[in-house]
N, C-alpha and C positions, 0 to 999 in steps of 0.2 A: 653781347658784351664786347666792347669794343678792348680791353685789358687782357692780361692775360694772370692765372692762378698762378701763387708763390705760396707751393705747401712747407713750412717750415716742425721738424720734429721737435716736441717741447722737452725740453731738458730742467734743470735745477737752475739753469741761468733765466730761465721764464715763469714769469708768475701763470698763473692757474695749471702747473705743471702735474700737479698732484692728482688732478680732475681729469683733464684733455691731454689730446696725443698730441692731437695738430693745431697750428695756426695756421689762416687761410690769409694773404694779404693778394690784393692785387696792383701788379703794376702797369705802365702804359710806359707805352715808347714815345718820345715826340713825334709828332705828327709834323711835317715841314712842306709847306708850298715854295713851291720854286724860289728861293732869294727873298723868301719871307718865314722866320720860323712861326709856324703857330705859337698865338697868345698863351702864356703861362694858364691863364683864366681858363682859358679852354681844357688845356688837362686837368686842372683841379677840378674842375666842374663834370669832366667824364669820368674821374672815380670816384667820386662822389655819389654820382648816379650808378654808377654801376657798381659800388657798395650794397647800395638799396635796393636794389635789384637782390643780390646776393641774398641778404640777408631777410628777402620778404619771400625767398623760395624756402629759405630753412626756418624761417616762421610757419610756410606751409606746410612743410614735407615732416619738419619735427615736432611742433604745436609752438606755442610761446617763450618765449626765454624771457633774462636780461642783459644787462651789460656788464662787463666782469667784474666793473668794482663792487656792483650790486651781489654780485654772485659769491660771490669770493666772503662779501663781510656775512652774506648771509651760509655759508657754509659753514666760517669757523665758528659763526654761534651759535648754527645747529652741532655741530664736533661738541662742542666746550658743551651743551647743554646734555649729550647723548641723545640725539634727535636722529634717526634712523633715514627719517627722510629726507634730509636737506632739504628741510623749508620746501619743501614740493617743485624742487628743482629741478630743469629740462635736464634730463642725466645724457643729453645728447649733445648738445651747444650752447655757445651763447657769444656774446658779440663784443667790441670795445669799440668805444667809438669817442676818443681823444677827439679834444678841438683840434689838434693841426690833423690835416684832410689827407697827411701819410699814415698817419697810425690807424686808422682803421681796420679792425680785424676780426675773424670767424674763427671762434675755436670749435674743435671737434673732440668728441671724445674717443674715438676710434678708427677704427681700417676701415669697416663696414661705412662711417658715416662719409669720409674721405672717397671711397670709391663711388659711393653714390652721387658727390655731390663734383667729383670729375665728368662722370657718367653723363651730367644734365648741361655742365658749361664751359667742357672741352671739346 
């Protein structure tokens, strides 16, 4: 991974707060050749990849998710139904993945998943 991990603590100013402790974002530095900065294209296109990266470790390590909008609708209408299982929801993670190629993001649901997942790509 060429980026680096930005764990952010979920508070009440973040949606799937209720769920998840952490958001996982990753940044990048620019990258600059002598008297030429690297193309923009290039950094969107390395976090990009290295999103998919991310998030196909915690497809393996955790089993399958969604993406939060998916999670989020299917939570409160497991809540409102008194559905015990959240719709058979990964109670471990799940992802967001806005069209603009900053907001992409790994939530976690706790300390355990957070340390695990510095463990592999720190």
């Amino acid at each position: 991974m060429k980026g680096s991990l930005q764990f952010t603590e979920l508070d009440g100013r973040f949606k799937g707060n209720d769920i998840f402790k952490w958001m996982v974002s990753i940044t990048h530095n620019p990258e600059y050749q002598r008297f030429t900065p690297m193309p923009l294209a290039q950094s969107d296109l390395a976090k990009i990849i290295d999103f998919n990266k991310l998030r196909d470790w915690c497809w393996d390590t955790y089993g399958p998710s969604c993406d939060m909008k998916d999670y989020d609708f299917i939570h409160e209408v497991s809540l409102a139904q008194h559905n015990d299982n959240g719709g058979n929801l990964n109670e471990h993670w799940c992802w967001s993945n806005e069209e603009d190629h900053k907001q992409k993001r790994i939530y976690l649901a706790t300390d355990k998943e957070r340390v695990w997942l510095e463990t592999r790509w720190r």
